[in-house]
C-alpha positions in Angstrom: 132.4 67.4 81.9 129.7 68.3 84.5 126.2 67.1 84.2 123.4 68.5 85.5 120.4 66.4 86.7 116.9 67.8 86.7 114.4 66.3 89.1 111.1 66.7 88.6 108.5 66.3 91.1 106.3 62.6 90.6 103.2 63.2 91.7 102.7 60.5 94.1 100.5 57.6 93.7 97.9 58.2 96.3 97.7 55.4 99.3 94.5 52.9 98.4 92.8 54.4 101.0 92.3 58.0 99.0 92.5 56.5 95.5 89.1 57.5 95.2 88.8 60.7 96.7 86.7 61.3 100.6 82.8 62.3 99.2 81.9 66.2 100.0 80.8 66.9 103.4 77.3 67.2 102.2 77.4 64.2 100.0 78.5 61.9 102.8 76.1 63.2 105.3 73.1 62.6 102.4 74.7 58.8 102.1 75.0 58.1 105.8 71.4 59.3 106.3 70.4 57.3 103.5 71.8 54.3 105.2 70.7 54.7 109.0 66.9 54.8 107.2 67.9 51.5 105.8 69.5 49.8 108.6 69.0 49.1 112.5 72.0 47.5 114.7 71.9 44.7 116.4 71.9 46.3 120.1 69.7 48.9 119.5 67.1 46.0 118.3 68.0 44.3 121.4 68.0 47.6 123.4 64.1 48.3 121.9 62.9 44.8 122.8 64.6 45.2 126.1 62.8 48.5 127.1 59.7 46.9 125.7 59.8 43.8 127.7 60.8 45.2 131.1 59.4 49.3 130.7 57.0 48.9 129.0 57.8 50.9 126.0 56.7 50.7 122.4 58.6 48.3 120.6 57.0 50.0 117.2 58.5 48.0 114.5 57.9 43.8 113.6 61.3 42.2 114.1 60.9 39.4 111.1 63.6 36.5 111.2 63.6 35.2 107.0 65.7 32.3 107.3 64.4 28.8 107.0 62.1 26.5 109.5 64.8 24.6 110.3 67.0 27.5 110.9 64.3 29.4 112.9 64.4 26.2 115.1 68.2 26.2 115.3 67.9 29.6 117.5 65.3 33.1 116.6 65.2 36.0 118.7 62.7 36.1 121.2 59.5 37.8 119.4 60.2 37.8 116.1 57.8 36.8 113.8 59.1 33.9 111.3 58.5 34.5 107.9 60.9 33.1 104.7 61.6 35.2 102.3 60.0 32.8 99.9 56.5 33.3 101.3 56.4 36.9 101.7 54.6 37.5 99.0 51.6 35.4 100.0 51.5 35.8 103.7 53.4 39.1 104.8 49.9 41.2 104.4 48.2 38.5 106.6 51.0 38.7 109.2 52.2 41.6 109.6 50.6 45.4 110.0 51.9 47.8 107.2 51.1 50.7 109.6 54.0 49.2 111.7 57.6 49.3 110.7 59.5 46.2 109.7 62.7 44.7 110.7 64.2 41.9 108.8 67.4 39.4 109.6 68.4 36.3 108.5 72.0 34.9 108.7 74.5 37.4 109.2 77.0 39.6 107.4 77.5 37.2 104.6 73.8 36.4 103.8 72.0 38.9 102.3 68.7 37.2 102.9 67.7 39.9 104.9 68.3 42.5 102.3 66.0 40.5 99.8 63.2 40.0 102.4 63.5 43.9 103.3 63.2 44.6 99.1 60.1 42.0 98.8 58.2 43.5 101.2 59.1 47.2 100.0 57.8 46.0 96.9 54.3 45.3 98.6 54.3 49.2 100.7 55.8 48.0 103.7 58.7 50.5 105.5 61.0 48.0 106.4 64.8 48.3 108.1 67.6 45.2 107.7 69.0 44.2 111.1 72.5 44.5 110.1 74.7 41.4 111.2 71.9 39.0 111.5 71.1 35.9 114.3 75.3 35.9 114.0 75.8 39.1 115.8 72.5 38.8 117.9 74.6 35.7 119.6 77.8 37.2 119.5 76.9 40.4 121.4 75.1 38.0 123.4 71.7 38.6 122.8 69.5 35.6 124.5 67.8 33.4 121.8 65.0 31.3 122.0 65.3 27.4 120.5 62.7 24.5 120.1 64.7 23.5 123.8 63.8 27.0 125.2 65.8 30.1 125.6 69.4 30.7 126.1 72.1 32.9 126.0 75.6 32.8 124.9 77.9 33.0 128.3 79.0 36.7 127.6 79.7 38.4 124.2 82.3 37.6 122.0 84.7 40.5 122.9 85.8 41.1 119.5 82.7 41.9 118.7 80.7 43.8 121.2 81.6 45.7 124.3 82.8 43.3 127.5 82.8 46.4 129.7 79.3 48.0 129.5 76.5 47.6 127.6 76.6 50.6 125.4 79.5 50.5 123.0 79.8 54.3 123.1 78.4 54.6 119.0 
């Protein structure tokens, strides 16, 4: 007796990757704009205030570190303003310019104090950007800081997380 075996073709189970399929072209570019309106980087912050310190150039936006007094004293970048998130509703129109931009950082990736500064000051008409990777990335990339001893820098960037070679990462 001969049997004959029928295969029929499983679909396969898509890698996690594509479980959820790649937006539209046009979707994705609408969400990536979306989110460079929302966000500055750590070196191009450092690249503004850099141009602005030693060119000249317009800084045009208030860099605003949210993080506690203690914390500010710990390490801020040089030039920001200091302003907790708690008291933003009392003294950010007293501080700060509304015709002027606003960047906000706190932490670093796992804080999103920066993101709930950014909203509270939306909420009172400010445009406002969050620095994305905080005072974290600002030392890692080796961004000099400024402390209640005086400024310093970290002796070279991390090199897994900025460029050890140049000081554009090529993005």
């Amino acid at each position: 007796m001969t049997t004959t075996r029928t295969t029929e073709a499983t679909p396969a189970t898509p890698h996690p990757v594509l479980r959820v399929p790649p937006a539209s072209p046009a979707a994705a570019a609408a969400y990536f704009a979306a989110s460079l309106a929302f966000h500055a980087d750590v070196s191009d912050v450092a690249g503004a205030i850099r141009a602005h310190r030693e060119e000249g150039a317009e800084l045009g936006f208030q860099l605003i570190d949210s993080r506690s007094t203690p914390s500010w004293d710990q390490a801020h970048v040089p030039g920001a303003i200091h302003l907790p998130t708690a008291l933003i509703p009392e003294q950010a129109e007293k501080l700060l310019d509304k015709d002027v931009p606003v960047v906000t950082y706190c932490w670093g990736p796992g804080c999103n104090g920066a993101t709930r500064s950014a909203l509270a000051l939306a909420e009172l008409g400010f445009q406002v950007k969050e620095m994305l990777g905080g005072i974290e990335y600002w030392i890692r990339e080796g961004f000099e800081v400024e402390t209640w001893e005086g400024n310093r820098r970290r002796p070279g960037a991390d090199p897994l997380t900025a460029p050890t070679d140049s000081a554009d990462c090529g993005c």
